[in-house]
N, C-alpha and C positions, 0 to 999 in steps of 0.2 A: 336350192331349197325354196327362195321366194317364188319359183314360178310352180313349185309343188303346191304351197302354200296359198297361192292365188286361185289356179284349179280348184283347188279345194273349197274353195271358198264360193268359185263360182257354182259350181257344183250342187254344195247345201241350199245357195238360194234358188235354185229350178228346183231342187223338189222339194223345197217348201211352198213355191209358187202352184208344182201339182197337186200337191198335197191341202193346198187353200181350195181345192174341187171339193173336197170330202172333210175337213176338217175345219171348225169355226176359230179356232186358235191361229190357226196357220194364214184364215182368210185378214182375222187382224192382224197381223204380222205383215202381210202384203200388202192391204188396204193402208195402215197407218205410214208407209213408207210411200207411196205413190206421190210423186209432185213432191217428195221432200223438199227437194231445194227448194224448188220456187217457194213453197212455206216457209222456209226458214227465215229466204232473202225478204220476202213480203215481213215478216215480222220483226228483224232485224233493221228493214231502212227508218232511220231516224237515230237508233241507238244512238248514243252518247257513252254507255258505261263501259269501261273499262271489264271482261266475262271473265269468270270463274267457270269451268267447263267441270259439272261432276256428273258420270255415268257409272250407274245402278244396271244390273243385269236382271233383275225384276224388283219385287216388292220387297223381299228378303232383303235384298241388300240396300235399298232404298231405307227401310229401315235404320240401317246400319249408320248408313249417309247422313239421315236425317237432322241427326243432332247437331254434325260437324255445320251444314250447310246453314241453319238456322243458328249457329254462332257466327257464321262467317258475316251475317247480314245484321248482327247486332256487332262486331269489331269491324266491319268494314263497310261502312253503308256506302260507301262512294264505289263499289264492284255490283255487276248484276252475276246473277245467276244464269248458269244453261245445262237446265238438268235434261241428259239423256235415258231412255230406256233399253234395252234390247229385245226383250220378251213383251208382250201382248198382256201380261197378268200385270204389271211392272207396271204401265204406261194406263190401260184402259180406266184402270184404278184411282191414280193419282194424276191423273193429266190436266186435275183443276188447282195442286197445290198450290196453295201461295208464298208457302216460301222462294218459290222458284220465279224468276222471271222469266223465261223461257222453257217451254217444257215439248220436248220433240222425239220420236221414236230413233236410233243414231241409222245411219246408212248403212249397209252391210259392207265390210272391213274390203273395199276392192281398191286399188290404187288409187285412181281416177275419183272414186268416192269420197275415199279418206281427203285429197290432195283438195276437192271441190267443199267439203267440209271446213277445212282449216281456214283456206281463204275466208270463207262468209262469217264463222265465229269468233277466227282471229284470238283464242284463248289467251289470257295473261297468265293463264295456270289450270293445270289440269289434275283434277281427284278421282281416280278409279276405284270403286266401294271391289274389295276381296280378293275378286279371283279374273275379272274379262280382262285378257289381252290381246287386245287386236295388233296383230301388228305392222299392217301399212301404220295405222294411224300411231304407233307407237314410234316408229321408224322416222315419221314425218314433224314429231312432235321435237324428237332429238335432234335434228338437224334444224329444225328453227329454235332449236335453245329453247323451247318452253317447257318449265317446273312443270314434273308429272311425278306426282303423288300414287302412293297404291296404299289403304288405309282396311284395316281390319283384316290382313293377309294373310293365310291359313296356308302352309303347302307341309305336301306327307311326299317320303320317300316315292311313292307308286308314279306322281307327277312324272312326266316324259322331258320334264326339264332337269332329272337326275337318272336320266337314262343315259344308257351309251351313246342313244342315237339323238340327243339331245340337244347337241352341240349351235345350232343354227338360234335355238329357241332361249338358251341360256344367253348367246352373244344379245339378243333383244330385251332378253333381261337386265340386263349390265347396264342399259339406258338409262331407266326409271331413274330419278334424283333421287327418291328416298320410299323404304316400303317401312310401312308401320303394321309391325305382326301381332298376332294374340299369342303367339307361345313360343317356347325356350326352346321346341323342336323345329318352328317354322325359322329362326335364327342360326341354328347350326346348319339347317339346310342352304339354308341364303350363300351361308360361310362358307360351306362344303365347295359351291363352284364358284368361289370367288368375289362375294356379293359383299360387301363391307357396309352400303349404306342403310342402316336399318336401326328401329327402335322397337323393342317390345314395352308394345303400350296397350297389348290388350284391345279386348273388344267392344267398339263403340255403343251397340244395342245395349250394356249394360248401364250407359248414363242416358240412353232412352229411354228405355222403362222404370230410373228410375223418374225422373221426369213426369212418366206418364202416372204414376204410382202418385204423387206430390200434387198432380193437378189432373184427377180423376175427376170425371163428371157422373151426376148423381142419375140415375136410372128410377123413377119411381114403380112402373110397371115391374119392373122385377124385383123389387122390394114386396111389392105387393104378392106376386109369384110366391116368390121364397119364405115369404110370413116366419116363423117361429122355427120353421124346419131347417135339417141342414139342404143345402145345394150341391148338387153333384153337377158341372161344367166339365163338359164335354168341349173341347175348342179344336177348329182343324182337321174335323175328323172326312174321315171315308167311311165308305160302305163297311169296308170287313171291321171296322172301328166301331161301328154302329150296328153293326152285331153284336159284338159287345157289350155295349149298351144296352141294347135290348134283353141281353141276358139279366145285366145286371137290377133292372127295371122291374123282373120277375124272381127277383129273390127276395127276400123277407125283409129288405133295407127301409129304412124310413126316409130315402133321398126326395127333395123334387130332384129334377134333372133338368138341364139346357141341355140342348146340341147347338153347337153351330160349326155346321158344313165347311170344309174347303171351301168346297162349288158350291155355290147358294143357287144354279139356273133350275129351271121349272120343274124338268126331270127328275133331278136330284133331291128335292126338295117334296116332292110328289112321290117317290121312293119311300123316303123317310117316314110321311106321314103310314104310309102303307104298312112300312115294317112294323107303326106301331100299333096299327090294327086302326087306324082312325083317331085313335085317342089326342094325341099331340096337336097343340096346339102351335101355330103360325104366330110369329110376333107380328109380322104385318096385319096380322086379324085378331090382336091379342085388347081388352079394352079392361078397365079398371073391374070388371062386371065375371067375364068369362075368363080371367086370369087367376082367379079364384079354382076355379072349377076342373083346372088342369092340372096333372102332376109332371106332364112332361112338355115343354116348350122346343121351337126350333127358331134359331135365329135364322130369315130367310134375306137378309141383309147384308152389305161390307163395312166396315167401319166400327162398329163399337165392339167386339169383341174383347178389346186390350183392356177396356174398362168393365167390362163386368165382370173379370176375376176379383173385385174387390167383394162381390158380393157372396162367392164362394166359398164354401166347406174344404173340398176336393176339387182337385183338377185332372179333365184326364187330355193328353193331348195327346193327337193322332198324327199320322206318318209315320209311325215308326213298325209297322207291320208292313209298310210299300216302300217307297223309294227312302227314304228317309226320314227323322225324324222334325215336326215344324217347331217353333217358336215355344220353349220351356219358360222364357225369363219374364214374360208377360205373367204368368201368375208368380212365380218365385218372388218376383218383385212385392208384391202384397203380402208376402210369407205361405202361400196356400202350397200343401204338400202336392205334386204332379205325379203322376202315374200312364205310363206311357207302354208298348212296343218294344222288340229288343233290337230294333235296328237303330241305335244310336252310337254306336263308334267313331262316326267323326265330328261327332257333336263335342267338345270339351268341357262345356255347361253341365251337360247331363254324365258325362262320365264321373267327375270334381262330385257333382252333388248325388251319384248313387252310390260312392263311397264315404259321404257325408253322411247318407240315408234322411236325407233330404226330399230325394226322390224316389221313385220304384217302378222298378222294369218287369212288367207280368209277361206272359206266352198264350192266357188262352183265359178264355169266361171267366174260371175254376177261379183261376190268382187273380183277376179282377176282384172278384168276388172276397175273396178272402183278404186281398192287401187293402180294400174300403172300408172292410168289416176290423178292422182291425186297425185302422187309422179314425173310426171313427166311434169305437169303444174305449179303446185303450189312450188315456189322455198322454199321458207321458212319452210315448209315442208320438204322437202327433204335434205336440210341444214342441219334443226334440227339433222333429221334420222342420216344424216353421219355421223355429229359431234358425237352422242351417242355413235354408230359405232365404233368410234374411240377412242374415251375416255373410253369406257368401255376396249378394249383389251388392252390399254395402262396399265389401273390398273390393269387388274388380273394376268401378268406378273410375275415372277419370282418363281414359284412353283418348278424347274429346281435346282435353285442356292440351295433351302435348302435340299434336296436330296441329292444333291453333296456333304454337309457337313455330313450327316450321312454315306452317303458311305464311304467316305474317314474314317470318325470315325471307321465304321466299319474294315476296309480295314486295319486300324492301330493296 
């Protein structure tokens, strides 16, 4: 099975490597991994610290990480960090954090890689944010004894690691020192093949945003936007997301509105303005003067999205009419009622809180249309929503602190 598994592996990275002819994602993917090592070792000579190795599979999960890593450097200042990425959207993004002392795309999972990795970082312990398991490097981690964490871990029946044919992928499971899950179904599954060591402690993103929520930075420009009116925020969205919107924008509502894109590149962004006939204004071209004068903004930026739910009425987020649905607890966190796509079933957040009614799952214009208008006439309603909002991120809280105790166990 490992020389299935190796193919495999070699396999994906050529036709990603083809695939970087025609595709700009795929070309950072290839570009950010060239001369890795020598990067590494070049950055690496002189260390002194003693590395903490956490790898993020993009910015989602980076997310996730985030909080544990920046505890780890207020209880442990004598460890450095080496935060990995795997994806292009992950790394491109955050490649200046500074919680991180080391910050590098990881190598793609081949023996000889995994084997040339470990030598130069040498990890004292290692945190994998969810769901990436490589497993040279997982294989090689266990044989040198090094703590490997797996923090915010989510697995459903459908996984091939509860499959019949499963069996090679479950024995590499078995490795891991200890998995820290978000739910009561991700523990009985652990249990089902045998898996003993685990804690459910829930999901780290929720003492990140509370966090973000607690030491929100002030936006004057959109105060200014938003004057006296309510805010309809759009966050995450796509194109069929922003149809939507655009319906919603030509109904009788007294919204201002924000978008802000997934993809914020030139196209997308240029799209947008189209769809809305011109109208919409650019934050990058937005000033104290002509911010007035617009009813619909586009955030054509990364980075402060997570803060301007604070200035929101409504939230709508997008993904859940395409692959998935994105990031619900950035506004819930502020209490602002979300309004999303029906592709959210393996989200737990949003399942919890549309049975709360907390939140709301529309299909087409029509139910946008209608669950706005009706969140933002009917107070009681809307009340309720917050309050759920609120009180659900309040409870799930602390997934962080028990992390922090296994690490340190480990670390001892």
């Amino acid at each position: 099975m490992s020389l299935i598994y190796n193919i495999a592996i070699a396999f994906y990275v050529t036709i990603i490597r083809i695939a970087a002819f025609f595709n700009p994602k795929a070309q950072q993917w290839v570009d950010g991994r060239r001369k890795i090592f020598r990067k590494i070792e070049d950055a690496l000579r002189g260390n002194t610290l003693p590395l903490i190795w956490v790898h993020c599979a993009s910015l989602g999960e980076f997310e996730q990480g985030r909080p544990v890593i920046e505890a780890i450097k207020v209880q442990h200042p004598d460890k450095g960090i080496f935060l990995t990425f795997f994806s292009p959207s992950g790394f491109e993004i955050r490649q200046d954090y500074k919680g991180a002392d080391y910050i590098f795309y990881l190598p793609s999972d081949l023996p000889f890689n995994a084997r040339r990795f470990l030598n130069l970082v040498r990890p004292r312990l290692v945190v994998i944010v969810k769901y990436e398991f490589w497993f040279n490097y997982l294989r090689l981690l266990r044989k040198r004894q090094v703590p490997t964490l797996i923090i915010s871990a989510i697995f459903r029946p459908s996984q091939h690691f509860f499959s019949w044919y499963g069996g090679w992928f479950r024995r590499n499971l078995r490795g891991i020192t200890h998995f820290f899950v978000q739910n009561e179904q991700s523990a009985q599954l652990l249990h089902s093949i045998g898996i003993r060591q685990f804690t459910i402690s829930g999901d780290t993103r929720f003492d990140r945003v509370a966090t973000l929520a607690e030491n929100c930075k002030p936006y004057p420009l959109i105060e200014q936007f938003r004057g006296n009116q309510k805010l309809f925020l759009a966050g995450s969205t796509w194109p069929v997301d922003e149809e939507l919107i655009k319906a919603l924008s030509l109904s009788n509502q007294c919204f201002k509105i924000i978008i802000a894109p997934h993809e914020v590149h030139e196209e997308h962004i240029l799209n947008i303005v189209q769809l809305f006939d011109g109208h919409a204004l650019r934050y990058s071209k937005a000033t104290p003067e002509n911010v007035l004068a617009t009813e619909i903004l586009i955030i054509d930026n990364i980075g402060i999205l997570s803060n301007l739910y604070q200035y929101a009425y409504l939230a709508y987020i997008g993904g859940a009419f395409g692959k998935g649905l994105h990031n619900i607890l950035e506004a819930a966190t502020f209490g602002k009622p979300v309004i999303f796509g029906p592709n959210y079933s393996k989200f737990n957040e949003a399942i919890d809180l549309v049975e709360r009614q907390g939140v709301f799952c529309i299909h087409d214009a029509a139910e946008l249309i209608n669950v706005s208008t009706k969140l933002s006439t009917e107070e009681t309603v809307y009340i309720h929503a917050s309050k759920q909002c609120l009180k659900y991120v309040a409870a799930m809280r602390g997934a962080t602190s028990l992390i922090l105790l296994e690490i340190k166990k480990q670390l001892i």
